[in-house]
C-alpha positions as CSV (number, residue, x, y, z in Angstrom):
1,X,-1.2,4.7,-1.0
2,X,1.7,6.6,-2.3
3,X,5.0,6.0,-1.5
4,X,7.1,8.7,-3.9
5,X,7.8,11.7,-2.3
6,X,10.6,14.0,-0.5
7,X,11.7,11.4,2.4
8,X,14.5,14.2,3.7
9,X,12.4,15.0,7.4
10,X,14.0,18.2,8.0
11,X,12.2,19.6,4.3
12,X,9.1,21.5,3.7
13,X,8.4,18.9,0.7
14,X,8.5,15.6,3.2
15,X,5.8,13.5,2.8
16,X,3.9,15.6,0.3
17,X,2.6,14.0,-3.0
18,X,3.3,14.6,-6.1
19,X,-0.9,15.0,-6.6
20,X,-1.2,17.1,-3.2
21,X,1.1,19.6,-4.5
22,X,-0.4,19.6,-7.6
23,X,-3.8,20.2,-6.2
24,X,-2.0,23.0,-4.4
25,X,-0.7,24.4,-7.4
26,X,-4.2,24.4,-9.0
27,X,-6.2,26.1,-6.4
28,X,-3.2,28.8,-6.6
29,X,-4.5,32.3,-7.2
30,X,-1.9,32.7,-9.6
31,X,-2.9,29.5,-11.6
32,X,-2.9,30.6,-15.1
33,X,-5.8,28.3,-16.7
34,X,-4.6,28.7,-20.0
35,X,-1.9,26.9,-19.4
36,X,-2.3,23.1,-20.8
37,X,-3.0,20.5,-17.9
38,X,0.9,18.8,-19.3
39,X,2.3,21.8,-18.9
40,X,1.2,21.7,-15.1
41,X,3.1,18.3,-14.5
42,X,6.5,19.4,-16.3
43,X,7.1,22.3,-14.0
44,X,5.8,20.8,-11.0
45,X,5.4,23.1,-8.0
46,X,7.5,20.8,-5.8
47,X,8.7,17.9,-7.7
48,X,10.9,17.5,-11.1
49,X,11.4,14.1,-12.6
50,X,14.5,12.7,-14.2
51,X,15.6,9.2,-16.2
52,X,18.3,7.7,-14.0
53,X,18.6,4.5,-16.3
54,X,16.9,2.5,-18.9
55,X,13.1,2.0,-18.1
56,X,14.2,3.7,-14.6
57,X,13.5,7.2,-13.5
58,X,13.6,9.1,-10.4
59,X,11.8,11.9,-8.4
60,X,13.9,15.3,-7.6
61,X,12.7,17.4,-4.7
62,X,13.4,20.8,-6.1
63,X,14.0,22.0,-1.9
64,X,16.5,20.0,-1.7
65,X,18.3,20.2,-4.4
66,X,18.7,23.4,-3.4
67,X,20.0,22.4,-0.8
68,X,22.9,20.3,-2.4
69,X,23.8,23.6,-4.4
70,X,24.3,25.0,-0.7
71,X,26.3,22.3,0.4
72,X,23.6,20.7,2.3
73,X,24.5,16.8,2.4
74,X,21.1,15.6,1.5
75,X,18.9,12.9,-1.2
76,X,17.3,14.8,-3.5
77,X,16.8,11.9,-5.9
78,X,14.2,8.7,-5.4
79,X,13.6,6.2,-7.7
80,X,10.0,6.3,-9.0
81,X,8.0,2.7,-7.1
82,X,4.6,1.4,-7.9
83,X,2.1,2.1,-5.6
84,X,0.2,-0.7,-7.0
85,X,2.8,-3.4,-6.4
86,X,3.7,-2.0,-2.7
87,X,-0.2,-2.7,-2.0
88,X,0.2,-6.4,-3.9
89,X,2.8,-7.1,-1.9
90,X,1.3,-6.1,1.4
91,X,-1.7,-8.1,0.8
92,X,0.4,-10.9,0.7
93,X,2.3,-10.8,4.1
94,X,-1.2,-9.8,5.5
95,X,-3.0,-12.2,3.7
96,X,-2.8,-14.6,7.2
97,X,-4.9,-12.1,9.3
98,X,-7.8,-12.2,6.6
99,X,-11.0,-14.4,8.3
100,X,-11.1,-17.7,6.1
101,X,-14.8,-18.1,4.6
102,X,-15.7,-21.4,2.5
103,X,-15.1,-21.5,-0.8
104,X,-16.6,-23.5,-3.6
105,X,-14.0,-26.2,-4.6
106,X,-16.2,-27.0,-7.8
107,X,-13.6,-26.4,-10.6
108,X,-16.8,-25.3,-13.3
109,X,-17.9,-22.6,-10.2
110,X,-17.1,-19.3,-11.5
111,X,-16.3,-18.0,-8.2
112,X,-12.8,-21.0,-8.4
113,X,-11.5,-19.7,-11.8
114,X,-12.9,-16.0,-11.6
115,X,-11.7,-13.6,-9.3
116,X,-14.2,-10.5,-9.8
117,X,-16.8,-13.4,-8.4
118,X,-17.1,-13.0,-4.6
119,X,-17.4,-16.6,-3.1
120,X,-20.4,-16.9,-1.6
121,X,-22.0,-20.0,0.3
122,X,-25.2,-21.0,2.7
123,X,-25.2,-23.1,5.5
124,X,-26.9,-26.8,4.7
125,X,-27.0,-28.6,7.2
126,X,-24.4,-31.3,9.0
127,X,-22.9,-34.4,7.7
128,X,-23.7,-37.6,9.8
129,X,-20.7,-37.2,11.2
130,X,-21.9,-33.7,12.5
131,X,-19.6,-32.1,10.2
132,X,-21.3,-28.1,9.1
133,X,-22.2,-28.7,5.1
134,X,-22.5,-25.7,3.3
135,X,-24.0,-24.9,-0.1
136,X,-22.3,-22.8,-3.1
137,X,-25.1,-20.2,-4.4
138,X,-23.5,-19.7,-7.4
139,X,-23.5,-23.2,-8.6
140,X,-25.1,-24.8,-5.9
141,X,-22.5,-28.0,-5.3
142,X,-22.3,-28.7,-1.5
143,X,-18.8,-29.0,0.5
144,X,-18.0,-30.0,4.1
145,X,-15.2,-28.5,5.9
146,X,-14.0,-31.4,8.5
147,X,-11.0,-31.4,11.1
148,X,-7.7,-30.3,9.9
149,X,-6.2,-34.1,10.3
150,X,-9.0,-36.2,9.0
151,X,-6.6,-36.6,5.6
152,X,-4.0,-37.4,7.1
153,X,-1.7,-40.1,7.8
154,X,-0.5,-40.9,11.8
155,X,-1.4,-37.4,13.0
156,X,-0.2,-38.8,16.2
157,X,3.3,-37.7,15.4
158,X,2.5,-34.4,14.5
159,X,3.3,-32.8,18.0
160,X,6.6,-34.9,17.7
161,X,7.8,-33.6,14.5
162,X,6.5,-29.8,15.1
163,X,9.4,-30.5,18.3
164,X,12.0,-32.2,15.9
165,X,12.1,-29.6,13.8
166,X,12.8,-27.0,16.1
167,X,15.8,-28.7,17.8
168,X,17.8,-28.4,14.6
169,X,17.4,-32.2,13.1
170,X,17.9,-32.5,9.5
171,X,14.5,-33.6,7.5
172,X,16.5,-36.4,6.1
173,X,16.9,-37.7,10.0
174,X,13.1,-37.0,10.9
175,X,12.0,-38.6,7.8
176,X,14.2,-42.0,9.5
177,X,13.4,-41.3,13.0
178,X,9.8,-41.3,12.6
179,X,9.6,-43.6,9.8
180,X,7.6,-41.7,7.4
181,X,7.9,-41.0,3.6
182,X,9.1,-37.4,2.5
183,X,5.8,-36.7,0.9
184,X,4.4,-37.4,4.2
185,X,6.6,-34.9,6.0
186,X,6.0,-32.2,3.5
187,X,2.3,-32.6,4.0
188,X,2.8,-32.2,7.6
189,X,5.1,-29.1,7.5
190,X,2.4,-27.4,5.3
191,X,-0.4,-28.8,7.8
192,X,1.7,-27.5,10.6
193,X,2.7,-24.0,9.0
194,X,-1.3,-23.5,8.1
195,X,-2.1,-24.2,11.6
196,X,0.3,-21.6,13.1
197,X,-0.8,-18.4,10.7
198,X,-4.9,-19.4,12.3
199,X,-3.3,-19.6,15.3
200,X,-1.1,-16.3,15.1
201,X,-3.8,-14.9,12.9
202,X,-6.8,-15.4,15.6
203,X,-4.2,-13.6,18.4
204,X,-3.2,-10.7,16.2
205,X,-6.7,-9.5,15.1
206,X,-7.0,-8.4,18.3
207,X,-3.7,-5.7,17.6
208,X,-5.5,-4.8,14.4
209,X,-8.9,-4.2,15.9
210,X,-7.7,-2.3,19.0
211,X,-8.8,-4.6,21.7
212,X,-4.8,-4.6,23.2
213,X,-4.1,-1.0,24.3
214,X,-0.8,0.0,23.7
215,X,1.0,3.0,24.4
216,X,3.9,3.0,23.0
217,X,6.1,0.8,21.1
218,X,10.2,0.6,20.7
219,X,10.8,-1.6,17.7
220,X,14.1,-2.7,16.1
221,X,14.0,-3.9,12.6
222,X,17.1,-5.9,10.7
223,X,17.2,-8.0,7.9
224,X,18.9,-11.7,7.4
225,X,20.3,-13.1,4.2
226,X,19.0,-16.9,3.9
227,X,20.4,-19.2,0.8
228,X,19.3,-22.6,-1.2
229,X,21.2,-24.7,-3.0
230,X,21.1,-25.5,-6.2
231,X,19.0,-27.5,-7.8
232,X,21.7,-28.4,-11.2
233,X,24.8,-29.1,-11.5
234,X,25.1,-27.4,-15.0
235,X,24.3,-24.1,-12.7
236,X,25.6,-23.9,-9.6
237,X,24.2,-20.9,-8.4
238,X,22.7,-20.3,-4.9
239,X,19.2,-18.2,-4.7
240,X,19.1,-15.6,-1.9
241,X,16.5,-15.0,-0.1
242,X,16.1,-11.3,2.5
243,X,14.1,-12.1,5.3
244,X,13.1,-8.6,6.9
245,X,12.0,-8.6,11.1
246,X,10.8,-6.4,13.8
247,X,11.0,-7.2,17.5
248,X,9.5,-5.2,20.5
249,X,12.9,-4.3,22.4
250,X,10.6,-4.4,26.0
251,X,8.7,-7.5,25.1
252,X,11.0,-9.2,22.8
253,X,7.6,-9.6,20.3
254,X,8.4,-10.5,16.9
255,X,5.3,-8.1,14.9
256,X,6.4,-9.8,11.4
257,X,9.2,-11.8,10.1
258,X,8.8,-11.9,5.7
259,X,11.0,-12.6,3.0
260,X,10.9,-11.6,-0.5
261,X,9.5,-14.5,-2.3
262,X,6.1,-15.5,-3.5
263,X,5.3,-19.5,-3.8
264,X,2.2,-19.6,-5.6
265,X,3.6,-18.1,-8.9
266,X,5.9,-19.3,-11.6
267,X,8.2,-17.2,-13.4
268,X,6.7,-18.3,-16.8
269,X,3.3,-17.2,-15.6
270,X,5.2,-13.8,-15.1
271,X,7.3,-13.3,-18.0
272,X,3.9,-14.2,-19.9
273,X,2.1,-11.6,-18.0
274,X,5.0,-8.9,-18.9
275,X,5.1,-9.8,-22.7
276,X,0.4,-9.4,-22.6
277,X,1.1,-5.8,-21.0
278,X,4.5,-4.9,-23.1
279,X,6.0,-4.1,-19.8
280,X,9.7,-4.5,-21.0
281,X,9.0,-1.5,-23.1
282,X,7.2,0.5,-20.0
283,X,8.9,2.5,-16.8
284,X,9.7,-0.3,-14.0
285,X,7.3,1.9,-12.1
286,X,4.7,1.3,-14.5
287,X,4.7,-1.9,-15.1
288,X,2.0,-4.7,-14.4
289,X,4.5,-7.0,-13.3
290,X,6.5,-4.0,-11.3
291,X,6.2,-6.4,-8.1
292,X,8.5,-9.4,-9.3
293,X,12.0,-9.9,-10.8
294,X,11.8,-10.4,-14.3
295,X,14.8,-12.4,-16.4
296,X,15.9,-10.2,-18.1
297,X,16.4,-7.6,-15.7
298,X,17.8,-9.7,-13.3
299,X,20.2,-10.7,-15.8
300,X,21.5,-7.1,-16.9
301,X,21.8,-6.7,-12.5
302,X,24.1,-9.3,-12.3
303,X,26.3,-7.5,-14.8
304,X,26.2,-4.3,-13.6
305,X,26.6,-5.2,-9.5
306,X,28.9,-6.5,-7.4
307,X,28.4,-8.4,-3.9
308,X,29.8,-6.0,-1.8
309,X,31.6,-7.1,1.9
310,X,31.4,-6.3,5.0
311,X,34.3,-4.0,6.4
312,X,36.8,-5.9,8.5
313,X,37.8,-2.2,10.5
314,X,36.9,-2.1,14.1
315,X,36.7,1.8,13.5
316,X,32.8,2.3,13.7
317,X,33.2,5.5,12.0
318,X,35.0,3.1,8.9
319,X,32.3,1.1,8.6
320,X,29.3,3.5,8.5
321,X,31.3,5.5,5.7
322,X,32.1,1.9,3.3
323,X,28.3,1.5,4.1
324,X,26.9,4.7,2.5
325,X,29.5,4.4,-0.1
326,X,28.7,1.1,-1.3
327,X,25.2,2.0,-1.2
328,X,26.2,5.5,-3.5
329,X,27.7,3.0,-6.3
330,X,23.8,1.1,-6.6
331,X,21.8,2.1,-9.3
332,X,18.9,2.4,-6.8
333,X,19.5,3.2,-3.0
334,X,15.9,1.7,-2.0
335,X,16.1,-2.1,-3.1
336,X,19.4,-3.1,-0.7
337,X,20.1,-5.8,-3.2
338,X,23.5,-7.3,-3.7
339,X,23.3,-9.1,-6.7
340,X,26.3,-11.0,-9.0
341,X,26.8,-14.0,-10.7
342,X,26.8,-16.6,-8.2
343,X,23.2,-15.5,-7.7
344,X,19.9,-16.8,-9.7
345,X,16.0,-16.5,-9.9
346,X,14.5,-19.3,-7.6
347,X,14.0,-22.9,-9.9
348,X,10.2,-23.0,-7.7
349,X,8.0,-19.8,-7.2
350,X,9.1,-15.9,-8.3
351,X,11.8,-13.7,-6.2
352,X,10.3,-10.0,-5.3
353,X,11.9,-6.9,-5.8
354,X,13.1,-6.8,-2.1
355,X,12.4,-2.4,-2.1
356,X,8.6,-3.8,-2.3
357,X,9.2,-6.3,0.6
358,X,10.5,-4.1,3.0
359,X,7.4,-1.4,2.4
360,X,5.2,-3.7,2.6
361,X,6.7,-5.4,6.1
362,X,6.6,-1.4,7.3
363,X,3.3,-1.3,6.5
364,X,1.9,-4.5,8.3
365,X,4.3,-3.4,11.2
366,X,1.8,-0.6,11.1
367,X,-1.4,-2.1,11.4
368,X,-0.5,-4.1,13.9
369,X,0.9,-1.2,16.0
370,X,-1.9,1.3,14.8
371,X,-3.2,1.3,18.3
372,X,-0.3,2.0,20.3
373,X,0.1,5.6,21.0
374,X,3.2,6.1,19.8
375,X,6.0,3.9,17.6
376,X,10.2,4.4,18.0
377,X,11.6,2.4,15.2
378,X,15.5,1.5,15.7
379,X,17.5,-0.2,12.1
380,X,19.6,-1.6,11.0
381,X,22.1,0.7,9.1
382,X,20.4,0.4,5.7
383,X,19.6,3.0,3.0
384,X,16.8,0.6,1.8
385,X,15.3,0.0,5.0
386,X,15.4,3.8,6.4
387,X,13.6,4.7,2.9
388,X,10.8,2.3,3.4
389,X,10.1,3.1,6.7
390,X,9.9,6.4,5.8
391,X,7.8,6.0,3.1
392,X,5.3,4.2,4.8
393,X,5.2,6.2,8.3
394,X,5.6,9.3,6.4
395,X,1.9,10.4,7.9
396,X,2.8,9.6,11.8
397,X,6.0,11.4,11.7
398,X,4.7,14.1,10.5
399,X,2.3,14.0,13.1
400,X,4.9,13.0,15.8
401,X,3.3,9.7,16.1
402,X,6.6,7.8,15.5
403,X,10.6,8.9,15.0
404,X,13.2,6.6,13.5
405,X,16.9,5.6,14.2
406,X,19.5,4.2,12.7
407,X,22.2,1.9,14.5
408,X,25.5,0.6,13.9
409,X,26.8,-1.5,16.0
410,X,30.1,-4.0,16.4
411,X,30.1,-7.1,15.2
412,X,33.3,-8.4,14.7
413,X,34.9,-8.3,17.8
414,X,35.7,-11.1,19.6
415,X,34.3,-12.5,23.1
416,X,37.8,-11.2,25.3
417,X,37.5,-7.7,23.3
418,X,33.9,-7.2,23.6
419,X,34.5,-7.9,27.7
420,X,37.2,-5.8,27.8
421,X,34.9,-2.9,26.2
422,X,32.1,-4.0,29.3
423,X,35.1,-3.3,31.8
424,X,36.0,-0.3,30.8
425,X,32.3,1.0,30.6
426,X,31.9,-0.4,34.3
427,X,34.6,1.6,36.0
428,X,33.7,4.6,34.3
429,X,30.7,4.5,35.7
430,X,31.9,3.3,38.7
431,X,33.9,6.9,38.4
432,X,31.2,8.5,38.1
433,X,28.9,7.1,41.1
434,X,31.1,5.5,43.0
435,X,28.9,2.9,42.9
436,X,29.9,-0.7,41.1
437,X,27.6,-1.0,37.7
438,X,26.3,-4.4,39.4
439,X,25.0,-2.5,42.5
440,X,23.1,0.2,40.7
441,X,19.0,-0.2,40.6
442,X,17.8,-0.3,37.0
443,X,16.3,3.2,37.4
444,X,19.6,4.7,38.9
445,X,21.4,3.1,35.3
446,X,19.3,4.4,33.1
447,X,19.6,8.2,34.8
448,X,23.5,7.4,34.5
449,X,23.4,6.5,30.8
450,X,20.9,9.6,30.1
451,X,23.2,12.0,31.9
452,X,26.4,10.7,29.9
453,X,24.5,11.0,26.3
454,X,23.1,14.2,27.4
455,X,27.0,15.2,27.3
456,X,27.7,13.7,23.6
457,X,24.3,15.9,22.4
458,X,26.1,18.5,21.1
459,X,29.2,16.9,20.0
460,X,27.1,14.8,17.1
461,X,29.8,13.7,14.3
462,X,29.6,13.9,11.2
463,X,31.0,11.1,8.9
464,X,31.6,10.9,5.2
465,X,28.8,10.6,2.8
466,X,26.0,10.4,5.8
467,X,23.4,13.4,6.0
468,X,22.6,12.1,9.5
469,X,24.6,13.4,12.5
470,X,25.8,10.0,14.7
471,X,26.1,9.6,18.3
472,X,28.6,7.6,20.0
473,X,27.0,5.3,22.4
474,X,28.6,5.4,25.7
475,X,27.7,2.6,27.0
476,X,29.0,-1.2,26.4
477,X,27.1,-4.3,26.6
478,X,27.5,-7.9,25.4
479,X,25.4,-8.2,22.3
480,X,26.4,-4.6,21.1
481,X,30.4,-3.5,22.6
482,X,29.9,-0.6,21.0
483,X,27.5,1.5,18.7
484,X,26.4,4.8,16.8
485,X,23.3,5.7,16.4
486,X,21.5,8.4,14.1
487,X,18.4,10.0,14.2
488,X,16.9,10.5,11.2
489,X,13.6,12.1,11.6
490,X,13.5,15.5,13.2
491,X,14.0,14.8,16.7
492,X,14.6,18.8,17.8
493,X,11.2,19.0,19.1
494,X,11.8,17.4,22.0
495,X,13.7,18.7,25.1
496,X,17.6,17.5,25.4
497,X,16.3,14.7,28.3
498,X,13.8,13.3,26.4
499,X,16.5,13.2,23.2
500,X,18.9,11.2,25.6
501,X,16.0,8.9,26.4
502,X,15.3,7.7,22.7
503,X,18.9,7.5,22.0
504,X,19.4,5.6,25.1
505,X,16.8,3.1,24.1
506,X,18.4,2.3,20.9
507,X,19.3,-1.4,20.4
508,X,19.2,-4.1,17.9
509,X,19.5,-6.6,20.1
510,X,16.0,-8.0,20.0
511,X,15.7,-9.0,16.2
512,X,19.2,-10.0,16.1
513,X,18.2,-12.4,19.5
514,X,15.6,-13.5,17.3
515,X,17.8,-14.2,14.3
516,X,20.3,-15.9,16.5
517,X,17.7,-18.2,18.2
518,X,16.0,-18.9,14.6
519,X,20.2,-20.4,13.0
520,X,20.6,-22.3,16.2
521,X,16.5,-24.3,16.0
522,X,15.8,-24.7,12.8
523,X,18.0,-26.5,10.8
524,X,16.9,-25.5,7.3
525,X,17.2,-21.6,8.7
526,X,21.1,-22.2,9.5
527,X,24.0,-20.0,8.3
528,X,25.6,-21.4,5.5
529,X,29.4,-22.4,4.6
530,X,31.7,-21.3,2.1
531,X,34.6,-23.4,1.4
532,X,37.6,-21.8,-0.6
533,X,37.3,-24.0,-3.9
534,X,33.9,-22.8,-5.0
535,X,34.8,-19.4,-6.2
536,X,32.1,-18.1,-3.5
537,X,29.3,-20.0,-4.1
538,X,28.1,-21.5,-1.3
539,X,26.6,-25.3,-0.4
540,X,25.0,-25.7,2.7
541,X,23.9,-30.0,3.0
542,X,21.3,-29.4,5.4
543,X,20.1,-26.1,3.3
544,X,16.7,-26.3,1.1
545,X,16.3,-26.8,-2.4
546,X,12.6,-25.2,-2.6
547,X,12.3,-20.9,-1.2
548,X,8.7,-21.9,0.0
549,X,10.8,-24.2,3.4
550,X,12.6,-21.2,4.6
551,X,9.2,-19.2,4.6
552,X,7.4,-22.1,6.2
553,X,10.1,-22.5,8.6
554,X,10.2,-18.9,9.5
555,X,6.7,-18.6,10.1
556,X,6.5,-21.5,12.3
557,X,9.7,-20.6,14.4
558,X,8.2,-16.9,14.9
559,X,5.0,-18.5,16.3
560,X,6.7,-21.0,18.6
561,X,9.4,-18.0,19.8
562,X,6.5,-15.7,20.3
563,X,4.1,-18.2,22.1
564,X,5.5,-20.9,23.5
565,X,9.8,-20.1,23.8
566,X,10.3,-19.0,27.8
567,X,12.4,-17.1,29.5
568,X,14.0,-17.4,32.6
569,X,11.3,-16.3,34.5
570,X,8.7,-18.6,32.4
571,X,7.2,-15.7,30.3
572,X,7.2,-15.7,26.7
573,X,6.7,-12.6,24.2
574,X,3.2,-12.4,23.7
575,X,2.3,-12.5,27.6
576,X,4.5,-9.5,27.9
577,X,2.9,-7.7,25.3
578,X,-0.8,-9.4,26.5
579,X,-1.5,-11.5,23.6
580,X,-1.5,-14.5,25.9
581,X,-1.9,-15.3,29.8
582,X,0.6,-17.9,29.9
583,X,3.1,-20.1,27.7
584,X,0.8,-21.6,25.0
585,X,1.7,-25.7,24.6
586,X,2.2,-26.7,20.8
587,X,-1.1,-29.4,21.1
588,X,-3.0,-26.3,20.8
589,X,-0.9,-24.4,18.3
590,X,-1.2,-27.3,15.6
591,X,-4.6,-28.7,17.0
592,X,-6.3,-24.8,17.2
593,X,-9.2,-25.3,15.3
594,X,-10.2,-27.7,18.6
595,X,-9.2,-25.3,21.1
596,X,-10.4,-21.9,19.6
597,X,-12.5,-21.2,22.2
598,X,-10.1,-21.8,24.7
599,X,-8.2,-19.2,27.0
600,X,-4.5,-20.1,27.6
């Protein structure tokens, strides 16, 4: 795994290593051996470094700096990133599609307090309730592995409450309406939530092990803010949580849905670790901890950013430029942070460096999809984002394997302007046909829009600060009134048609579905409210006061959206994209241990 590299598409340096071009370098005929192995690394063949901050520093792709001396609008600079902590954090989002094997739950057992100890246990028998008994062979204590609901209490109601909370009822009401205690509904939600990742986990082993063909895959990928409340009134400051998705735009499959926290560590336990390995004194890059906020570096972000705001100027154009330049004034263009100081470290659990989040979401987007023939990724406008993506897929781009887009699109119109915008699309096309919109076959549409984009190829505009060249959508729909979208890996191999046919395809609208559906369910996952006496900090009375719910409640909703949510014609994601014959009813979603070795 290495992420640091040139991530400019249209260089001779993209995607190469720092260590490949060295290697290249040494088995030069012209390598002068004589020459101390340091002296190899300060003048890099490809690469320069340079210190963009305290404990920060950055990679320079000597190309294209060049480049920039020409007048070239291009990055030349990345901040260095830990390989190490992209891999840590992708074995946590991925952790769900690992088989579960019995562990030991003898405290003494080496393999429980050890990690280098690989857990291993023997089958012994049944219980007399015919429950499998298994035997630790490291210290030889027995354990039984019973039904999922033998602990707990009325699991009768379980079915009930998975419904309640997706039809946006407060917890404080379930608790009332089903007359249980809160530790009881915790227990449940956490029964619930394990239930759905063995569910979701059992159906997605078959993307990762190729047994679903696909071909090829149009993905959209956005990113939602979610907020808690406060847990003190000495400190009322809300913790932020970004919750990173990809949707299939033909199927409407949500691949992965992750946010940048981590429950089962405590910031003392970290702040501990950082202090063992001196890792205030090291390069973020280098550090042990590299993964996770620490205190005092959170601290010194608060001072030195500013929440930025969204532009209020219809002008597309406007709003792609404030974009960039709000993204030029960060420190670090990758992490797509907005930090100040109505913002603090969660009370429970650690907050991730969200850079490490987003790579490591790209990179379970890509074993799920490493079977499809081909992948078209369509973002969010989003320095961060496009700089993960590209640092994951850096390999299948260059092999032509997968292209990326960026999209901006309108979002502040309202419901009579963004009509008025569909009108206007309608009779131009009905200019150009003379044939209503509404009367065209879907085939006949889509050669209409190709035809019009094949006209805007070559008039590309250029906007302040961008290197990409945007395209001006000229088409108008509902969810997106109006758009620009950039390529930004090198799309000039392919013919003009098939360049109108990936720009045509590009659309948000299937995350941002997916994020609309998720406010409106679950009522933990709503949008909060400001109110104008709180100097911007926000309370929200139905919002959590614990991280862990909103990741619990995301990766529940994303099961029940993908599996059992139907549309109008009674399909649901996954039998679009064959993960399932039909809708899948939530009995065997929370009961799936009982019904694995059914077929829906």
């Amino acid at each position: 795994m290495q992420v640091n590299c040139c991530k400019f598409t249209k260089c001779e340096n993209f995607g190469i290593s720092p260590e490949d071009a060295t290697h290249r370098a040494l088995s030069d005929e012209n390598f002068n051996g004589n020459v101390p192995e340091r002296q190899v690394t300060k003048h890099h063949p490809l690469y320069g470094t340079s210190g963009s901050g305290k404990n920060e520093a950055a990679l320079v792709c000597k190309a294209c700096k060049n480049r920039i001396a020409n007048g070239e609008l291009v990055q030349a600079t990345y901040m260095l990133k830990s390989n190490q902590a992209v891999i840590e954090e992708y074995e946590r989002l991925s952790r769900y599609l690992e088989v579960e094997k019995p562990k030991c739950t003898n405290p003494d057992c080496p393999t429980y307090t050890v990690e280098f100890f690989e857990p291993s246990v023997k089958k012994r028998g049944y219980t007399g309730a015919g429950t499998p008994r298994y035997e630790c062979n490291h210290c030889g204590k027995t354990l039984t592995i019973g039904k999922q609901t033998r602990k707990q209490k009325r699991p009768e109601i379980n079915i009930r409450l998975f419904d309640l909370i997706l039809m946006h009822t407060p917890l404080r009401r379930i608790i009332k309406h089903l007359d249980i205690s809160p530790q009881t509904l915790y227990d449940k939600i956490d029964f619930i939530h394990n239930q759905c990742l063995k569910f979701v986990a059992e159906r997605e082993r078959k993307l990762v092990e190729g047994k679903l063909q696909l071909d090829r895959l149009y993905l959209a990928t956005d990113r939602q803010v979610q907020t808690t409340n406060w847990t003190k009134r000495e400190d009322k400051r809300n913790t932020e949580l970004y919750g990173i998705s990809t949707a299939c735009l033909k199927t409407s499959y949500i691949f992965a849905f992750n946010f940048n926290f981590e429950e089962r560590l405590t910031q003392s336990e970290i702040e501990l670790l950082a202090d063992t390995y001196n890792d205030h004194e090291k390069p973020k890059h280098h550090r042990y901890t590299a993964r996770i906020w620490l205190e005092h570096e959170f601290a010194l972000a608060t001072k030195q950013k500013s929440k930025v705001s969204e532009s209020q100027s219809s002008n597309l154009q406007e709003q792609v430029a404030l974009k960039i330049e709000q993204e030029l004034s960060s420190s670090d263009l990758t992490s797509s942070e907005h930090i100040d100081g109505d913002v603090k470290l969660p009370s429970k659990g650690v907050l991730v460096h969200n850079e490490y989040t987003m790579m490591a979401h790209f990179l379970l987007v890509k074993r799920l999809t490493e079977y499809a023939g081909k992948t078209r990724f369509y973002m969010d406008q989003d320095t961060g984002m496009k700089t993960a993506y590209l640092s994951i897929f850096k390999d299948d781009i260059l092999k032509g394997l997968s292209d990326g887009f960026l999209v901006r699109a309108s979002k502040n119109l309202s419901v009579d302007e963004k009509r008025k915008a569909v009108r206007a699309t309608n009779r131009v096309i009905k200019k150009r046909t003379g044939i209503p919109r509404q009367d065209l076959s879907n085939k006949e549409f889509r050669t209409v829009v190709n035809e019009m984009i094949l006209e805007r190829l070559d008039k590309l505009q250029v906007i302040k600060h961008s290197p990409e060249k945007w395209l001006e959508y000229p088409v108008a729909t509902l969810p997106e009134p109006a758009k620009l979208v950039a390529a930004i890996t090198n799309i000039s191999r392919y013919d003009e048609k098939h360049q109108a046919n990936l720009y045509r395809k590009a659309s948000l609208h299937a995350v941002d579905r997916f994020f609309m559906h998720v406010r409106r369910s679950v009522n933990l996952l709503e949008r909060p409210h400001s109110s104008a006496t709180n100097r911007s900090r926000t309370w929200h009375g139905y919002a959590p006061y614990n991280p862990a719910m909103l990741t619990k409640m995301a990766d529940i909703y994303r099961v029940y959206y993908n599996y059992v949510n139907k549309n109008d014609k009674g399909e649901t994601p996954a039998m679009r994209l064959g993960l399932a014959k039909g809708p899948v009813t939530v009995e065997k979603i929370i009961y799936f241990g009982k019904y694995q070795k059914d077929k829906d």
